[in-house]
C-alpha positions as CSV (number, residue, x, y, z in Angstrom):
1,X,31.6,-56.4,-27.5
2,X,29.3,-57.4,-24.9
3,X,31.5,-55.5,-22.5
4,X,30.9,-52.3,-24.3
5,X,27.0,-52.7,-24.6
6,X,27.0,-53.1,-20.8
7,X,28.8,-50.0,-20.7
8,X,26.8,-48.3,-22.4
9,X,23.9,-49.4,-20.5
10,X,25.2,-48.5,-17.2
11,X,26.5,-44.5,-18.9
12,X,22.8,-44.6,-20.2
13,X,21.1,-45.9,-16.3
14,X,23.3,-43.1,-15.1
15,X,22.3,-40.3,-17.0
16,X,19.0,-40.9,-17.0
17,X,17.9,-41.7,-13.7
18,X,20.8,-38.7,-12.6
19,X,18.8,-36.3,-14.9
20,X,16.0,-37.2,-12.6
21,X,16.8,-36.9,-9.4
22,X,18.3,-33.3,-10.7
23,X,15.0,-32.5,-11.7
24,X,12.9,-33.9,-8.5
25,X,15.4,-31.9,-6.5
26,X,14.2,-28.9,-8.2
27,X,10.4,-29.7,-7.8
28,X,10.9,-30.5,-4.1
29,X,13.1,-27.0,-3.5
30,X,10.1,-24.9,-5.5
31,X,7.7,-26.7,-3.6
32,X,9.8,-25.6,-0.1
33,X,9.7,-22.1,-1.4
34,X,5.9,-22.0,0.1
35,X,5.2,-21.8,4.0
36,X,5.3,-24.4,6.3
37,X,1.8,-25.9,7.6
38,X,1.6,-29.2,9.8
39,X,0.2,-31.9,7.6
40,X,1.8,-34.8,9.3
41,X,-1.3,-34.7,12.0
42,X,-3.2,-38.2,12.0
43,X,-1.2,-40.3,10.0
44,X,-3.4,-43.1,10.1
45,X,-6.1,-41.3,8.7
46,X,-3.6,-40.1,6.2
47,X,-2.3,-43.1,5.4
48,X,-6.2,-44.3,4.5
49,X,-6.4,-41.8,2.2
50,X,-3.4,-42.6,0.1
51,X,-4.2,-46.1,0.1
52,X,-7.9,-45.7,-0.9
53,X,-7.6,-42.5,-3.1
54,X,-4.2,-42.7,-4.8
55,X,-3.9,-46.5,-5.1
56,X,-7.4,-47.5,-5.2
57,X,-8.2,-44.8,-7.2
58,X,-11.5,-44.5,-5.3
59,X,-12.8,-41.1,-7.0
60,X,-11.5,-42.1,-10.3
61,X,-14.1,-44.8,-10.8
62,X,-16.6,-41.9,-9.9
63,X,-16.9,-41.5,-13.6
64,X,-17.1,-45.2,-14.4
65,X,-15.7,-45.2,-18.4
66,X,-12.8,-42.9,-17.6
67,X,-12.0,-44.6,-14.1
68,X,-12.0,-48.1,-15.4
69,X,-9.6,-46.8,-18.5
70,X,-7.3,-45.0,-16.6
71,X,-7.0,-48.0,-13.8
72,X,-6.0,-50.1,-16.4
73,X,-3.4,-48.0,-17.7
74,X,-2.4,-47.6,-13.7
75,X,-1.9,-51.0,-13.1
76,X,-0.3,-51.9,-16.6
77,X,2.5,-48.9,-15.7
78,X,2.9,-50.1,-12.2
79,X,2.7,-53.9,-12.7
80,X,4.5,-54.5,-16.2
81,X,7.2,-52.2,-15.0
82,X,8.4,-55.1,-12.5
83,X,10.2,-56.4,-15.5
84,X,12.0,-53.1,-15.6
85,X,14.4,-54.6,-13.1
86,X,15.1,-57.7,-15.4
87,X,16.1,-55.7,-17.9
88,X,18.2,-53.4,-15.5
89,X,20.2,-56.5,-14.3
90,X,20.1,-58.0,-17.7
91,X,21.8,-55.0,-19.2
92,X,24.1,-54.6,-16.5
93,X,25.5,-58.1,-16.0
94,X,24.9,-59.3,-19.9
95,X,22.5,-62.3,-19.3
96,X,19.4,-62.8,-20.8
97,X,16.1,-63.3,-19.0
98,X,17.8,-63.9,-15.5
99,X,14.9,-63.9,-13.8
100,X,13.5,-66.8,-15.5
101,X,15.4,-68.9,-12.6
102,X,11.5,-68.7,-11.3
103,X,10.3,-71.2,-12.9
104,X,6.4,-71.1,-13.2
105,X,6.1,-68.0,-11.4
106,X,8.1,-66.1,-13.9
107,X,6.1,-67.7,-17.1
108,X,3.0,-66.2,-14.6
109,X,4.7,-62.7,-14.9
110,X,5.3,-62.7,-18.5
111,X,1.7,-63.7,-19.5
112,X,0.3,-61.2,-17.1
113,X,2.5,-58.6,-18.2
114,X,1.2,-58.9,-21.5
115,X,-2.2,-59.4,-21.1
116,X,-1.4,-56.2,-19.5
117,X,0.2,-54.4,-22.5
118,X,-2.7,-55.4,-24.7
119,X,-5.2,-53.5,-22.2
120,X,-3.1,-50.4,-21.7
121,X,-3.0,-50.1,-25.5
122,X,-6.7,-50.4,-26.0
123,X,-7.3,-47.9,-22.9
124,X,-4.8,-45.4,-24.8
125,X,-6.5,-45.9,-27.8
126,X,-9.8,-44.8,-26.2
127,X,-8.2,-42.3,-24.6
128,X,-6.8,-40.8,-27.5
129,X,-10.5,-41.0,-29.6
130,X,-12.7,-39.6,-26.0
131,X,-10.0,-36.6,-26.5
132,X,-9.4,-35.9,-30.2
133,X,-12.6,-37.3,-31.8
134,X,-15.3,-37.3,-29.4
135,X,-13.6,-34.2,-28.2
136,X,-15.2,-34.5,-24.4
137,X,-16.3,-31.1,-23.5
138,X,-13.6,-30.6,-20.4
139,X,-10.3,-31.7,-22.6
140,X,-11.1,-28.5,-25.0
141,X,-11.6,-25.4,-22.4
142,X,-9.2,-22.3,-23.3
143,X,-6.9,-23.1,-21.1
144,X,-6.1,-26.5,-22.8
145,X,-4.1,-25.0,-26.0
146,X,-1.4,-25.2,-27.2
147,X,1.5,-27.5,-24.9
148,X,-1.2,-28.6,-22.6
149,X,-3.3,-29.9,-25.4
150,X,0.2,-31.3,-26.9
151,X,1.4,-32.9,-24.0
152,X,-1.8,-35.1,-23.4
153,X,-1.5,-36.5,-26.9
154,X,2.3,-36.9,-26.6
155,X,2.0,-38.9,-23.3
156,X,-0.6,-41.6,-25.1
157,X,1.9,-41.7,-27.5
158,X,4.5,-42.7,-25.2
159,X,2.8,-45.4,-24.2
160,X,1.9,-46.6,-27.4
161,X,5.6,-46.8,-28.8
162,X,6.6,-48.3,-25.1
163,X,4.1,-51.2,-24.9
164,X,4.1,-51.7,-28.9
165,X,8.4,-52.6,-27.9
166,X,7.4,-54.4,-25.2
167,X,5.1,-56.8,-27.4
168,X,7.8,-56.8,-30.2
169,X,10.5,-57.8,-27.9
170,X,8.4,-60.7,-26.5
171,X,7.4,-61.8,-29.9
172,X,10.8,-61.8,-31.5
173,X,12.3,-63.4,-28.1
174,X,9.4,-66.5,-28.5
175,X,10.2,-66.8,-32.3
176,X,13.8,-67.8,-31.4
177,X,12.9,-69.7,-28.6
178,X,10.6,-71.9,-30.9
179,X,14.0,-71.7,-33.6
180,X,16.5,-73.0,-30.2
181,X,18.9,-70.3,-31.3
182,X,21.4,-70.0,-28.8
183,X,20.8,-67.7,-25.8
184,X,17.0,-68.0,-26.2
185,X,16.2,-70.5,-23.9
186,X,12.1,-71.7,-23.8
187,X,11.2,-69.6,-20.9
188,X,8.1,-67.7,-20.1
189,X,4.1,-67.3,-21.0
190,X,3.7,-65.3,-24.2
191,X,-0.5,-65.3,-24.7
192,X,-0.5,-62.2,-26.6
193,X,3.0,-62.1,-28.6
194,X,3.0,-66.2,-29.5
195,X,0.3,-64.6,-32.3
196,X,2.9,-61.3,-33.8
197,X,5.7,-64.4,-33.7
198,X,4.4,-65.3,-37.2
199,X,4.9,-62.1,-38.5
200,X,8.9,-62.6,-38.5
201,X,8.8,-66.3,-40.1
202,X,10.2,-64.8,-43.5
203,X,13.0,-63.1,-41.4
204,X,16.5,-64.6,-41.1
205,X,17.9,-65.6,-37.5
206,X,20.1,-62.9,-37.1
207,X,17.7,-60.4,-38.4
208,X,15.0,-61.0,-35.6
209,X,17.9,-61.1,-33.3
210,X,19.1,-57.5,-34.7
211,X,15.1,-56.8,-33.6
212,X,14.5,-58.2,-30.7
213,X,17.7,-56.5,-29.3
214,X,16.5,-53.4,-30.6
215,X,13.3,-53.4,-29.4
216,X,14.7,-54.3,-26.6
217,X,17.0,-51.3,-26.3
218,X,14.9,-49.0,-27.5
219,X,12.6,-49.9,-24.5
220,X,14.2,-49.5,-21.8
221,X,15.5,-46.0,-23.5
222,X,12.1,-45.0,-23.8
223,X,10.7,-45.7,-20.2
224,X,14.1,-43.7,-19.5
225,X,13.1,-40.8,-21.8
226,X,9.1,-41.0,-20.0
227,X,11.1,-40.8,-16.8
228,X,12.6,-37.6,-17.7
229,X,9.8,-36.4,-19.4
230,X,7.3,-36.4,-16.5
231,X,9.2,-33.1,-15.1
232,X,8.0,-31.2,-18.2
233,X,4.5,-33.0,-18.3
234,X,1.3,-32.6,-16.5
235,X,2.1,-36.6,-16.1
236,X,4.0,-35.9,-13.1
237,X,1.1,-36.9,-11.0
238,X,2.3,-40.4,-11.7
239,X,4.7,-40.1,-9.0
240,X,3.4,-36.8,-7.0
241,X,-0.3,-38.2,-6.7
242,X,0.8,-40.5,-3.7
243,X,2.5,-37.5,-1.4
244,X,-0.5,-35.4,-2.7
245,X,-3.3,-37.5,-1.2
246,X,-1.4,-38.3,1.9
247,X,-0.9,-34.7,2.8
248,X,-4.5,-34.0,1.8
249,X,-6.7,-32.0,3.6
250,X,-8.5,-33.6,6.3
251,X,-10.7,-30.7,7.7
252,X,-14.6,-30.5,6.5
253,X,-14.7,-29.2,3.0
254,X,-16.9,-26.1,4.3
255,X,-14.2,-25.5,7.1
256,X,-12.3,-22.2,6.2
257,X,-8.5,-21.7,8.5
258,X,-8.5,-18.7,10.1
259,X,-5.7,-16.4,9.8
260,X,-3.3,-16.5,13.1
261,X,-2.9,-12.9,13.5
262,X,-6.3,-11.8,12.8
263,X,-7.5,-14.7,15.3
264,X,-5.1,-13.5,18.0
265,X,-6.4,-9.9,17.2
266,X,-10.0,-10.5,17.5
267,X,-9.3,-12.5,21.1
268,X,-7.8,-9.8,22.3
269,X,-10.6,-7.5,21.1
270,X,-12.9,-9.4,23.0
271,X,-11.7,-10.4,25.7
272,X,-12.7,-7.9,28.5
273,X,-10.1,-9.0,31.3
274,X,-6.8,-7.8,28.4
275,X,-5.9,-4.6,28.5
276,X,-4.7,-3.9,25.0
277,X,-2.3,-1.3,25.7
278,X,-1.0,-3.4,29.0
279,X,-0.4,-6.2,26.8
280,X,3.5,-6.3,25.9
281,X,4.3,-6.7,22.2
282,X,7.3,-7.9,21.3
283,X,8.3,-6.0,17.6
284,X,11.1,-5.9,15.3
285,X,11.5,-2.6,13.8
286,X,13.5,-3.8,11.2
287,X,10.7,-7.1,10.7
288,X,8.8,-6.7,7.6
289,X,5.3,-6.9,8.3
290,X,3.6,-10.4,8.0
291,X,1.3,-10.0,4.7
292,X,-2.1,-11.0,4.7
293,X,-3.6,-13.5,2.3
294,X,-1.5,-14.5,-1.1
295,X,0.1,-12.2,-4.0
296,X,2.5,-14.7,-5.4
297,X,3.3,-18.0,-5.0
298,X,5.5,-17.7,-1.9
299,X,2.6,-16.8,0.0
300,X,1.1,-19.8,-0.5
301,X,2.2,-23.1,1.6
302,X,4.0,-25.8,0.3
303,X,0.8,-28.1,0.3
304,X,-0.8,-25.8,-2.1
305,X,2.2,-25.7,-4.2
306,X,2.5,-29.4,-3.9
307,X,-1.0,-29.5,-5.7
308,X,0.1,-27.1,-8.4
309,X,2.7,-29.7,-9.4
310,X,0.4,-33.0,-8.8
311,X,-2.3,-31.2,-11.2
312,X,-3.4,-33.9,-13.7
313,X,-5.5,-31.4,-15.8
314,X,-7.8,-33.3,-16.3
315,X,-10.7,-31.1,-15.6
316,X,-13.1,-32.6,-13.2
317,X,-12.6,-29.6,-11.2
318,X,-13.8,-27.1,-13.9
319,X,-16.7,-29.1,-15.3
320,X,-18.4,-29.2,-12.1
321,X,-17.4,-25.9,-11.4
322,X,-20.8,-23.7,-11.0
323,X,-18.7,-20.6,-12.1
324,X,-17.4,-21.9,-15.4
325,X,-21.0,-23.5,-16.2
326,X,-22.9,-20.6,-16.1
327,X,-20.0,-18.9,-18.1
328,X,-17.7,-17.1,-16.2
329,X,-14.2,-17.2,-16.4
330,X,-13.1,-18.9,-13.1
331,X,-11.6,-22.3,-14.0
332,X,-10.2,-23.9,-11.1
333,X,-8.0,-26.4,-13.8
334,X,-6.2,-23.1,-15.0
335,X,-6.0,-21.6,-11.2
336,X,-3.6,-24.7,-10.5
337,X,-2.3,-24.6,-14.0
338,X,-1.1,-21.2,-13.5
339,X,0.2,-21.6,-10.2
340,X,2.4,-23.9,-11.3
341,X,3.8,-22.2,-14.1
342,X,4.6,-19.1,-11.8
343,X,6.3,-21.4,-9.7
344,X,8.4,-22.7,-12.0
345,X,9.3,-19.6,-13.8
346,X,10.1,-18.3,-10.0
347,X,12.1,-21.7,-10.1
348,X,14.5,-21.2,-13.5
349,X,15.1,-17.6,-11.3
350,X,16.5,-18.8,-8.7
351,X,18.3,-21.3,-11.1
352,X,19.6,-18.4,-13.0
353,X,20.6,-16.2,-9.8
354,X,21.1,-18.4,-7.2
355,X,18.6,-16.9,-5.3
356,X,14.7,-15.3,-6.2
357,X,15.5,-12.0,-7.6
358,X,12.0,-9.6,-7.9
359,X,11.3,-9.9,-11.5
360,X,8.5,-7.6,-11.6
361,X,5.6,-10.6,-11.5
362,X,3.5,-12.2,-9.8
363,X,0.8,-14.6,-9.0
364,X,-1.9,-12.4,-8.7
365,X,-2.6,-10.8,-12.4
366,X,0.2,-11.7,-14.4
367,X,-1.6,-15.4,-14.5
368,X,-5.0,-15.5,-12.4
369,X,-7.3,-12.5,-13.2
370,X,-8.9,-10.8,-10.0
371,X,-12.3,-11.5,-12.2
372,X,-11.6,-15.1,-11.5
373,X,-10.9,-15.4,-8.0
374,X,-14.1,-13.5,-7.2
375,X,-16.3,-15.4,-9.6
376,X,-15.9,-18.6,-7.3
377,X,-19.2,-19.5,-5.4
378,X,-16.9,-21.2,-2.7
379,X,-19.2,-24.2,-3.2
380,X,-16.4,-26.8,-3.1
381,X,-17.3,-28.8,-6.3
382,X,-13.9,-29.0,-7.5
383,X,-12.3,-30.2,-4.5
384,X,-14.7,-32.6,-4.1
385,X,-14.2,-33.8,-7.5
386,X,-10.5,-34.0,-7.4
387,X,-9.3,-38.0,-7.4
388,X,-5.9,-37.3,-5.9
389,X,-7.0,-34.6,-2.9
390,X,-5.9,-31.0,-4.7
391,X,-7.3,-27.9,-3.5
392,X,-7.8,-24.8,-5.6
393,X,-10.1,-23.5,-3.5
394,X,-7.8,-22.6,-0.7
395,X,-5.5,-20.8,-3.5
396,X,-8.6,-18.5,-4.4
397,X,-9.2,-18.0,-1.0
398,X,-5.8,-17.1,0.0
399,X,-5.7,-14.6,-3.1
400,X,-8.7,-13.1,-2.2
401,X,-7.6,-12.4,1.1
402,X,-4.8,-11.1,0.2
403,X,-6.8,-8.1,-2.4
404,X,-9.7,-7.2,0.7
405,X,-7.1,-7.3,3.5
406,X,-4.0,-5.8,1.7
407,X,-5.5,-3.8,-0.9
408,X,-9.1,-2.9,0.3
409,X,-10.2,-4.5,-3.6
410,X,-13.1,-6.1,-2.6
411,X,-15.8,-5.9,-5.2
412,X,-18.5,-2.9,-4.4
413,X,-21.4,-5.3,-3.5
414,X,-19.1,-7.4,-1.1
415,X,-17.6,-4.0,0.1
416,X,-21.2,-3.1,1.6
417,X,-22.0,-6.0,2.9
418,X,-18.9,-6.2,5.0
419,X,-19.7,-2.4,5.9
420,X,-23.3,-3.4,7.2
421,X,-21.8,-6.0,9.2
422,X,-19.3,-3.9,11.0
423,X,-22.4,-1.3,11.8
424,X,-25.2,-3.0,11.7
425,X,-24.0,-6.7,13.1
426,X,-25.6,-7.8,9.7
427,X,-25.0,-8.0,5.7
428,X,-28.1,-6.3,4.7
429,X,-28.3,-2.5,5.3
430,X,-30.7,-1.9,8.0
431,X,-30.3,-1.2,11.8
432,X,-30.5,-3.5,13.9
433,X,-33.7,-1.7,15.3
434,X,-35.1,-2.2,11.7
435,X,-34.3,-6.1,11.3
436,X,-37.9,-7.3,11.1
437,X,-39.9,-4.5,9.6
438,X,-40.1,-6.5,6.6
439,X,-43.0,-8.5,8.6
440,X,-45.0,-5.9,8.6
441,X,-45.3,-5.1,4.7
């Protein structure tokens, strides 16, 4: 019998962590589908981002209620998950708390892990009342309906039912230690579970066996299932957030990239020792032109994209956004929302086909309205507000580029001033004979 349990453990290990990696295979190939850009420039400055932002969680604690919650719930997932591998060599070889070989450091673990548990389910709890009770402005914007609204509530969920089976396990295990029922030897610290022990005094022996083995079971199961479950969830940041910082711009938040071709362009153009028509250009008639700015999420690089899928949602961006306060449409939540839904509908194409066939959509608006690019102030509140380093405003930027150098679609009052400036060296529409006549009414 215990054979069979083992092999069922090791069929279920398999399928789910091979579900997985299926499924971070396809992230990374739709991230790949975007351009290349060198982030891998100064790696120790990199490096200090990822260790301060992603696993200090310095802009988190920015907001000091939500930051201290959610580095609870951080350090319960990545701490308490240690025991993971107990249970992974427990299941697989058939013993029972193998790691308990370390003595006073292992009774250490247990209590901590539980002290732990206890804290993760009070910061869920809040959680769940800040989001469906207090109902805090940013978690009810239009674009949070329907699965996004879902999958925030399912996820706190998750994590109930995981560290209510871890507690249950613990307290069963501790009851039959206290009984000396065979197998349950008296090891580790139980602070929190030595008081739900009480709870099974009425049970027989093999009855809180039969429940401590299914708790235990339907444990590891479940941190299997909230494996699998972070590729459909905006709780992939869990693992993405780390990459995400690293890679993370490093430039000035003011600093715009100029575009290579319009750069080289403009050198040329002014640059009186070039003789433009002198100047050997090497072409490939059957080349398609390089396209200006971003349509669709190919256009984009794989940084951006990389962003789309780190996304938390959890709308610092938007409700700092100057745009969406004073009521307009642009929320830079939904621009990364959206870009990541278009990437992974361009993702189950190329699943279907083998290979991106045109489907008739794109980007630009099938998901983000040209009213919403153009409503942005460029101010750089929402990257700034980010805590793990994502970017929307380059996306807007991009898209906007694409609709004034691709499609002239500039709106009228941006259309003059770029006309002014290409006659009159100036936005506003006088000469430059004219500039300072204004002193003189």
């Amino acid at each position: 019998m215990n054979y069979l349990l083992n092999i069922l453990f090791l069929l279920a290990l398999f399928v789910g962590i091979g579900y997985f990696i299926n499924n971070i295979k396809k992230i990374r190939r739709n991230i790949l589908i975007g351009k290349n850009i060198n982030r891998f420039d100064h790696p120790k400055e990199r490096f200090k981002n990822l260790l301060f932002i992603a696993f200090g969680q310095s802009k988190l604690v920015k907001r000091p209620v939500s930051g201290f919650l959610h580095l609870v719930v951080y350090l319960g997932f990545i701490i308490i998950n240690i025991e993971v591998l107990e249970i992974i060599y427990d299941g697989l070889v058939g013993t029972h708390r193998a790691f308990s070989i370390f003595g006073g450091f292992y009774d250490f673990l247990i209590g901590a892990f539980e002290i732990l548990a206890l804290l993760v389910l009070v910061s869920v709890i809040l959680f769940w009342v800040r989001r469906n009770l207090k109902k805090v402005k940013r978690f009810w914007n239009p674009e949070m309906k329907g699965w996004p609204k879902n999958d925030a509530n399912i996820i706190l969920y998750i994590e109930v039912v995981l560290m209510t089976l871890f507690l249950t396990m613990n307290a069963a295990d501790y009851h039959l230690q206290q009984l000396g029922v065979t197998h349950y030897a008296q090891v580790g610290s139980f602070p929190i579970s030595q008081f739900i022990a009480p709870l099974f005094n009425s049970m027989t022996d093999s009855s809180v066996i039969l429940l401590e083995r299914f708790a235990w079971w339907l444990h590891i199961l479940g941190i299997l299932f909230f494996l699998n479950y972070l590729y459909f969830s905006k709780h992939l940041h869990i693992l993405l957030a780390f990459p995400n910082t690293y890679f993370g711009k490093l430039t000035t938040y003011g600093k715009f990239p100029n575009n290579p071709t319009v750069s080289s362009e403009v050198k040329l153009m002014m640059d009186p020792n070039v003789d433009p028509f002198s100047t050997p250009v090497e072409t490939d008639a059957n080349a398609t032109p390089e396209k200006f700015g971003a349509s669709d999420v190919m256009d984009l690089n794989w940084v951006q994209l990389l962003n789309a899928y780190t996304c938390t949602e959890c709308g610092r961006c938007t409700s700092v956004c100057p745009a969406n306060i004073t009521g307009k449409k642009l929320s830079p939540r939904k621009i990364m929302m959206d870009t990541r839904d278009r990437l992974e509908e361009v993702g189950k194409n190329i699943d279907k086909n083998g290979e991106f066939v045109p489907d008739g959509k794109q980007l630009l608006d099938d998901y983000i309205l040209r009213e919403e690019l153009w409503a942005c102030t460029t101010c750089n509140a929402c990257v700034e507000a980010c805590p793990v380093s994502i970017d929307p405003l380059s996306i807007i930027m991009d898209m906007r580029q694409y609709l004034v150098m691709e499609q002239s679609a500039a709106p009228v009052l941006l259309n003059g001033a770029m006309t002014n400036i290409e006659n009159n060296g100036a936005p506003w529409p006088y000469n430059q004979m004219d500039r300072l006549n204004w002193k003189d009414e």
